[in-house]
C-alpha positions in Angstrom: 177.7 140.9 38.8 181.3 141.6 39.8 183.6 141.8 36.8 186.3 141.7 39.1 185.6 137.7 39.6 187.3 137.2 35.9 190.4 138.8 36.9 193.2 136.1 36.1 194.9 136.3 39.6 190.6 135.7 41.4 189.9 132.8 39.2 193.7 131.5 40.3 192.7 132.1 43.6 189.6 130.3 43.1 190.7 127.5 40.9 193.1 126.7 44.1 190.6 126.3 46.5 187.9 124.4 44.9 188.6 121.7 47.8 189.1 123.9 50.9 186.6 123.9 53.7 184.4 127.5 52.9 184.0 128.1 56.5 187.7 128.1 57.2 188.3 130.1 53.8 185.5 132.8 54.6 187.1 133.4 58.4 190.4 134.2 56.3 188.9 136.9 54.7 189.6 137.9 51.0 192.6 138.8 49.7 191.4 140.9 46.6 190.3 144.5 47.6 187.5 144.4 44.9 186.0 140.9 45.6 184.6 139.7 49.0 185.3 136.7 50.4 181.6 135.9 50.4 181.4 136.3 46.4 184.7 134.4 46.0 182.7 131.4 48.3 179.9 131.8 46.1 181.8 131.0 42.8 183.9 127.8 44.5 180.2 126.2 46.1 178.9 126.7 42.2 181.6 124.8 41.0 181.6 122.2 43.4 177.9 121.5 42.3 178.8 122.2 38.5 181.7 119.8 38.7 179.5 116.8 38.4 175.7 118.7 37.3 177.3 120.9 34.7 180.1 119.6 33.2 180.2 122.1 30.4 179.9 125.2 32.7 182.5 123.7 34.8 184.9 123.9 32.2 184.9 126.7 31.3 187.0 129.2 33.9 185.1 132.0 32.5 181.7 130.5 34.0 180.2 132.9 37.0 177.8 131.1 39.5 174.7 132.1 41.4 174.1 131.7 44.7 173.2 128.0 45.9 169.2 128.2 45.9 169.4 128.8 41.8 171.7 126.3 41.1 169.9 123.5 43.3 166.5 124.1 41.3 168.1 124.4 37.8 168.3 121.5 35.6 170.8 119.4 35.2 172.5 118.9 31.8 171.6 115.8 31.1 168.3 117.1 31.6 168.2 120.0 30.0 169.6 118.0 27.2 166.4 115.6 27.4 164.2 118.4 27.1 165.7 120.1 24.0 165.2 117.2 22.0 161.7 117.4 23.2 160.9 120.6 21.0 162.3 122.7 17.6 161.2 125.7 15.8 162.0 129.2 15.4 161.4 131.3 18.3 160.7 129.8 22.3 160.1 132.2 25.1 161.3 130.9 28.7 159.3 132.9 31.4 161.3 131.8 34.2 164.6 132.0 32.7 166.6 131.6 36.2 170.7 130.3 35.3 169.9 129.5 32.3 170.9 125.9 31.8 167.8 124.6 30.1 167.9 127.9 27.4 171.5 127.0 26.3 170.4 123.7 25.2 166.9 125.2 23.8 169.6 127.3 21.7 171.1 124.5 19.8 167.1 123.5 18.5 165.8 127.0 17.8 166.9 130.3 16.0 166.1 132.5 18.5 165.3 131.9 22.2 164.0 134.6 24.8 165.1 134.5 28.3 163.0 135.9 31.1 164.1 136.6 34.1 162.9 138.9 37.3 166.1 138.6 39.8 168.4 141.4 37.5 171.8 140.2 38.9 170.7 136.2 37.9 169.9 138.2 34.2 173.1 139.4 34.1 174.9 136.6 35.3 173.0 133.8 32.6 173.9 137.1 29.6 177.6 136.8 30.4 177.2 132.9 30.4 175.8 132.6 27.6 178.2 134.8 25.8 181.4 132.8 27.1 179.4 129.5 25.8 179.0 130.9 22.6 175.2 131.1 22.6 174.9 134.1 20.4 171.0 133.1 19.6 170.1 133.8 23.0 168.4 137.4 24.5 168.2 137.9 28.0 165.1 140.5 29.5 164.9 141.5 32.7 161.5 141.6 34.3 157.9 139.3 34.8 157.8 136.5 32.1 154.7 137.5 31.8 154.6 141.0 31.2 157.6 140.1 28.5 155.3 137.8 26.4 152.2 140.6 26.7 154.2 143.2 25.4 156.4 140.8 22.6 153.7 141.4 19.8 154.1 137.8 18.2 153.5 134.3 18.4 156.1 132.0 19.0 156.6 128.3 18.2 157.0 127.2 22.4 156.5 128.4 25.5 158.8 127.3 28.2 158.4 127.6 32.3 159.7 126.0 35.1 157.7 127.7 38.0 158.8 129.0 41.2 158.3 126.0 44.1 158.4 127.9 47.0 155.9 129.8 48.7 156.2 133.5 50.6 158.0 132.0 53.6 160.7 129.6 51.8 158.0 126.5 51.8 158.1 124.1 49.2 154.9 123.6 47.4 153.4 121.2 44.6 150.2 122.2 42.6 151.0 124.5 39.6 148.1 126.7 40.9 150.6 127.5 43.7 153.8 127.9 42.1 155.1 131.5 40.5 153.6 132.3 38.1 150.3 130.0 38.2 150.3 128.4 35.0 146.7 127.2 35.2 145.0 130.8 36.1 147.1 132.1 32.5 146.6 129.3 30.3 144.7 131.5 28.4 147.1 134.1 27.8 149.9 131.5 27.0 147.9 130.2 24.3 146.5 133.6 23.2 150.3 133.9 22.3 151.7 130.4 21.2 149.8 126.9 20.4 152.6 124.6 22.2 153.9 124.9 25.5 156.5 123.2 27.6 156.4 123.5 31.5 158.5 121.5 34.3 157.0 121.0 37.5 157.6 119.5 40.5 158.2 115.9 40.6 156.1 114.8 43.1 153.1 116.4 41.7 150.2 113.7 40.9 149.7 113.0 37.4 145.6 113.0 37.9 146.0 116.6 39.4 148.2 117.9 36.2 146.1 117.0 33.6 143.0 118.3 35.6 145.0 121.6 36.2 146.7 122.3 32.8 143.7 120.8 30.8 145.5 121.2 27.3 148.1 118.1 28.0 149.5 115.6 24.8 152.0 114.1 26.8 154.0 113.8 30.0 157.6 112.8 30.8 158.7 111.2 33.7 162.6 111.2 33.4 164.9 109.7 36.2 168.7 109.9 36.4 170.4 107.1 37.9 167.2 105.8 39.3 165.7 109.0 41.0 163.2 111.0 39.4 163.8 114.6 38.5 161.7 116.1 36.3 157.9 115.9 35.2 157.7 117.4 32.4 154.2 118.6 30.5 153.6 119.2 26.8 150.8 121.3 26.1 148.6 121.9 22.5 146.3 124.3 22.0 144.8 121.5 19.8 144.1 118.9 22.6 144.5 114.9 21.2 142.4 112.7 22.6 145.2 110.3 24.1 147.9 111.5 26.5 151.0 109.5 26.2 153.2 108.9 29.1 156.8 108.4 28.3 159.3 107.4 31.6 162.8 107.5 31.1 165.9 106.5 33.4 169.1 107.3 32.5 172.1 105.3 34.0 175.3 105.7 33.4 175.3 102.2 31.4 171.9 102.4 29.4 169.3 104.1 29.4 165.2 102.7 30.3 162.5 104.3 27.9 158.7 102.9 28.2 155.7 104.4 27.3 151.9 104.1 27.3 149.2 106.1 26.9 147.2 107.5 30.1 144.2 106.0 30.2 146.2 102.4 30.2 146.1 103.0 33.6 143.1 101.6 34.5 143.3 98.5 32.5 142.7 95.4 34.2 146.2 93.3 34.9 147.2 89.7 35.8 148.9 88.0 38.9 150.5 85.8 39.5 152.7 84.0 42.7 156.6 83.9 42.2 158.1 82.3 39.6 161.7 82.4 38.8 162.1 85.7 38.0 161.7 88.9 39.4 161.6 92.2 38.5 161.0 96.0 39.8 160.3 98.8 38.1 162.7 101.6 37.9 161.5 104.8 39.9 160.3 106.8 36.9 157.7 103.6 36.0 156.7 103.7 39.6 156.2 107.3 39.2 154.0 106.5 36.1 151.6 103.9 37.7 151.8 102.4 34.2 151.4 98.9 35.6 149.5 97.0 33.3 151.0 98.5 30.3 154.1 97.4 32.0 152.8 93.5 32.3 151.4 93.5 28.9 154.2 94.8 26.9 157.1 93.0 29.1 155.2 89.6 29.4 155.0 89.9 32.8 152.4 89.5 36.1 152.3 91.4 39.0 152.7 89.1 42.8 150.3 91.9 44.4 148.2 95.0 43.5 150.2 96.8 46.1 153.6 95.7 45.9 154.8 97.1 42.3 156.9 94.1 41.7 156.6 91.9 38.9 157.4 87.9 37.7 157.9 85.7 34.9 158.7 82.0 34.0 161.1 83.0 31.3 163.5 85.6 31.5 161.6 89.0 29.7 163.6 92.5 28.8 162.3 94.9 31.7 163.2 98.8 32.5 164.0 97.8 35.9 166.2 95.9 37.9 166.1 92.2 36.9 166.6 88.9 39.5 166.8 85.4 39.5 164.9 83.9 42.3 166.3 81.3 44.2 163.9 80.8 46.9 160.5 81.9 47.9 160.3 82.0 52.1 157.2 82.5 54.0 158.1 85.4 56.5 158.4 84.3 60.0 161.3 85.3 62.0 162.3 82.1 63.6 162.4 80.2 60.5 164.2 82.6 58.8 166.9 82.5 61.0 167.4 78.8 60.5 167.2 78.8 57.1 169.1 82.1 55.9 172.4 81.8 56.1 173.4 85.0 54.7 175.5 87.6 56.8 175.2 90.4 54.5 172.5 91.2 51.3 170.9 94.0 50.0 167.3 94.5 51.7 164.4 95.7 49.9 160.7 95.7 51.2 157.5 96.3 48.8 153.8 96.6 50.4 155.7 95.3 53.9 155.1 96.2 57.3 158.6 96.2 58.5 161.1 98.3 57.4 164.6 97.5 56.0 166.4 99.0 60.0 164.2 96.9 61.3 164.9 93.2 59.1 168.1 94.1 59.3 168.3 94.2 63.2 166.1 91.3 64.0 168.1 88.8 61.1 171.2 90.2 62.1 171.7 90.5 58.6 174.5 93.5 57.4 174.3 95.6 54.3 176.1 94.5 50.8 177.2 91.6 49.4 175.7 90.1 45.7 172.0 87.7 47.6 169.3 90.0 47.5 166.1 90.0 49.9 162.9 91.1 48.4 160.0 91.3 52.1 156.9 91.3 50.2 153.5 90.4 50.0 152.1 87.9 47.5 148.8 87.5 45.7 147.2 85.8 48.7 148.4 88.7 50.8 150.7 86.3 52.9 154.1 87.6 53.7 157.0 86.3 51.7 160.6 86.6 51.3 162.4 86.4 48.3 165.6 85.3 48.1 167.4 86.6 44.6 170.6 86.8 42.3 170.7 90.3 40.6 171.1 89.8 36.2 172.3 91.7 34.0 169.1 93.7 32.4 168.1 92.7 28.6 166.4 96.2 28.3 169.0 98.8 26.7 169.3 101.7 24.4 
């Protein structure tokens, strides 16, 4: 880490270019004799993605960034802010410390919080972090999380890891069994050292494969921001309950969508039923779930298709989703529909279709926007329909 970063006249410097183009900037060179251009480009990309990720860091002019790869797979704060309120105790242990978002929040619920971390300059750089945020509770160690919790001679209340993605040649990769370090070869070492663990794993991992790998699973999060999914995230018990509850959340910027079941809900039978005059669709951390039945049951609702995720009611029901009034149910077929829409521009969706939105769009001549909605879907008696819809305001909010 390069003190020399926090000299008044450098964080001026960088403060003043936050909106230059960092090719152009880097070709100019640096105009402090003890910082390179390269670190100087470093710390205005970090704040460009802090600017909206991590408010708080951004903020603070005393912040130092890592280089890009960190700060893509750290959590956000709204994240990190999720999982906090997940867990509380006296002592927690990150293994895989990295920048050190997800700690600073861990800080607020526990007295003393260990951070783990094997790249010594990222160490460094999360120490003085934490020390400009005020996070006095929180000790950084350099080296294998691991080999840190082996040699720490105590239990603690939670263990925390957010595995290593990648594989030796930069690949991304999805089982835990493949990530760094391989949570389910040292489950038994975890445990041998705390009875609760926390772990954050890929999002698109299968839920069916987690609980097969990690074995000791009470519950799973699925947690969306603004409709895209970006964390799974696994409790563990050394005491394994019988039920594993599924919670989804999806936080907007105007409410935020919370439903939960339990696991084996999953393979409860569900009802269907053809369109009626509402319509709904799941928001993307539901989808993740596969919680469809639950879904049905608690929101009063039926399904138009096994395959098509989307969902219908006769009376208007509260739904984690996005909500529509149907206007009119079309059967597909392309010369009809060009007599009978008369819309220039709506929003295109397809569910369990065979064409894709490009492809609607090109053959209805139909332009993106607008308030009409077009659901291309399939119904219960697998014949291809088109929906035509106005979007509602959701009933569903917290």
């Amino acid at each position: 880490m390069n003190k020399a970063l926090l000299h008044p006249d450098v964080k001026k410097f960088i403060q003043s270019h936050l909106n230059d183009d960092l090719t152009k900037l880097i070709l100019k060179g640096s105009p402090f004799p003890d910082v390179s251009v390269q670190e100087i480009a470093t710390q205005i990309s970090g704040l460009k993605k802090a600017k909206t990720k991590l408010p708080t860091w951004f903020k603070n002019q005393s912040i130092l960034y890592s280089p890009n790869l960190n700060l893509e797979q750290t959590s956000s704060e709204i994240t990190a802010k999720y999982k906090s309120q997940l867990i509380t105790g006296d002592t927690l242990i990150d293994l895989t410390g990295g920048f050190g978002i997800d700690d600073y929040y861990f800080s607020k619920r526990f007295k003393k919080v260990i951070h783990c971390e094997l790249n010594a300059e990222l160490s460094e750089l999360a120490s003085h972090n934490f020390s400009e945020l005020g996070a006095s509770n929180i000790k950084t160690h350099i080296g294998d999380g691991l080999e840190i919790l082996k040699e720490l001679g105590e239990k603690v209340n939670w263990i925390y890891l957010d595995p290593a993605r990648r594989d030796d040649y930069g690949g991304k990769v999805f089982l835990l069994e493949q990530c760094t370090p391989n949570v389910p070869k040292n489950l038994k070492l975890l445990f041998q050292n705390s009875d609760n663990i926390l772990i954050k794993s890929s999002p698109l991992l299968d839920l069916s494969a987690g609980i097969a790998e990690l074995r000791k699973v009470t519950e799973i999060h699925i947690v969306a921001v603004n409709n895209e999914v970006k964390e799974l995230l696994w409790v563990l018990n050394r005491n394994i309950s019988k039920e594993i509850k599924i919670k989804t959340i999806n936080i907007t910027k105007n409410e935020t969508q919370v439903f939960e079941a339990i696991f084996e809900e999953l393979l409860a039978p569900i009802k269907y039923s053809s369109a009626l005059k509402f319509l709904y669709e799941p928001n993307p951390a539901i989808m993740k779930s596969k919680l469809f039945s639950a879904l049905a049951t608690e929101t009063n609702t039926k399904k138009l298709h096994s395959n098509s995720h989307l969902f219908t009611s006769e009376v208007l029901q509260a739904f984690p989703g996005r909500s529509f009034e149907i206007m009119e149910v079309l059967n597909y077929n392309k010369k009809a529909l060009k007599r009978s829409l008369k819309l220039k521009k709506a929003n295109i969706t397809t569910r369990n279709f065979p064409k894709t939105v490009s492809e609607i769009r090109k053959e209805l001549k139909i332009e993106d926007g607008g308030k009409d909605y077009l659901f291309f879907t399939t119904d219960l008696n697998n014949d291809k329909i088109v929906l035509e819809c106005k979007k509602i305001a959701n009933l569903k909010e917290s």
